[in-house]
N, C-alpha and C positions, 0 to 999 in steps of 0.2 A: 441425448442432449449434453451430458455431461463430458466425453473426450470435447463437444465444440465451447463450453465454458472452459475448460484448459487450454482449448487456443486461443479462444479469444486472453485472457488473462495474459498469456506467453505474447502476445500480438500487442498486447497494452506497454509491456514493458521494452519488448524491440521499438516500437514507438517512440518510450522514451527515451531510450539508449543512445538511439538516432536524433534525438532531440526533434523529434515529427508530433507538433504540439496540436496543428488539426487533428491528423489522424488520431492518432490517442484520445482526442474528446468527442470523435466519434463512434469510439468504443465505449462512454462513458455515459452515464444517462441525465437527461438535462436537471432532471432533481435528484440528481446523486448525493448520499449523506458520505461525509469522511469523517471518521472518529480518531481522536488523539490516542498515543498511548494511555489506560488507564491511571496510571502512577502519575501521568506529567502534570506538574503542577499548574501552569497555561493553560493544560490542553484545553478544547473543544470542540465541540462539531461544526464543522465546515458544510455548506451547501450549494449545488448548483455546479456547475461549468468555473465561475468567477469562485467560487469555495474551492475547489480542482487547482484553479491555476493559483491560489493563494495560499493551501496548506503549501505546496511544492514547494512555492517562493520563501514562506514561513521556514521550514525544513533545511533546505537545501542553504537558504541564504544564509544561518545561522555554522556555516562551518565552510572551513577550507579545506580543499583536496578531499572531497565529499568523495565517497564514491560507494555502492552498492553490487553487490553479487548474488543471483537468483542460486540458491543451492536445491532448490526443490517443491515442486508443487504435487498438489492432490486433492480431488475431489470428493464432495461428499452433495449429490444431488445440485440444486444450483447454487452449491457454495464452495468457492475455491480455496485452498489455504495454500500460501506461498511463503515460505523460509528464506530470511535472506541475510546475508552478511554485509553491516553498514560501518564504514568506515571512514573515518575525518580526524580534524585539528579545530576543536572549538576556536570560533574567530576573536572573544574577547580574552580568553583564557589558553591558546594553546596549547592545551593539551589533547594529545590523541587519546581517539575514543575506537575502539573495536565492539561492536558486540552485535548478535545476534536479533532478527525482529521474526516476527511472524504477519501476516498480512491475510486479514479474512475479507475474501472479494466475493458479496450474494450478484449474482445475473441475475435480470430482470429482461424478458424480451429480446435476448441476444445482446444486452448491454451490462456493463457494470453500474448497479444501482447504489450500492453502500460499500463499505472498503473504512473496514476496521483495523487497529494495529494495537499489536501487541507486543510485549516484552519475550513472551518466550511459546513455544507451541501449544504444553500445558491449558496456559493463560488463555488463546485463543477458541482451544477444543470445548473450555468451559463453558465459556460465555456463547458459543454457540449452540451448548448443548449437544457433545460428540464427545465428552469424555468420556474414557471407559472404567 
């Protein structure tokens, strides 16, 4: 089960890449939890399909020339971790920002059910309980 939680996960993000917003929320589970980065001062947990389509809009809309790079995913049972390099121009403040996220995505039934983020890999393996 776990190579088809790696493609579904890879399937999630060509999805979005493509900007293909059914598809992707059909890989997604209708009570899906998203968790903020731990540190963000805002953050919090989003829920549902309308939580999906509004952490995005939250995220994405707070930056110009946004854009993200999958560098690596890996599994551990039905939990995916994905690395990625996010890159923007804060829209009130322009400044470019580069830096590193990690993304913990649990499947549930062939769906992504929760889909946590983190600042660094470390940070994620923790809180999943996979550090070594």
């Amino acid at each position: 089960m776990s190579q088809e939680n790696l493609e579904l996960v890879q399937a999630a993000f060509d999805a979005y890449f493509r900007e293909d917003e059914p598809a992707l929320l059909q890989m997604v589970a209708a009570d899906v939890v998203i968790t903020q980065f731990p540190e963000q001062v805002d953050g919090r947990e989003y829920h549902g399909h309308e939580g999906f389509r509004q952490v995005m809009a939250d995220w994405t809309g707070s930056w110009d020339d946004w854009s993200i790079e999958i560098l690596g995913a890996r599994e551990s049972g039905d939990v995916v971790l994905a690395t990625a390099r996010q890159r923007g121009r804060g829209k009130g403040s322009g400044a470019l920002v580069e830096a590193e996220a990690t993304f913990v995505f649990t499947v549930r039934w062939g769906l992504i059910a929760r889909w946590q983020m983190f600042s660094s890999e470390e940070q994620a393996l923790k809180a999943v309980g996979l550090a070594e």
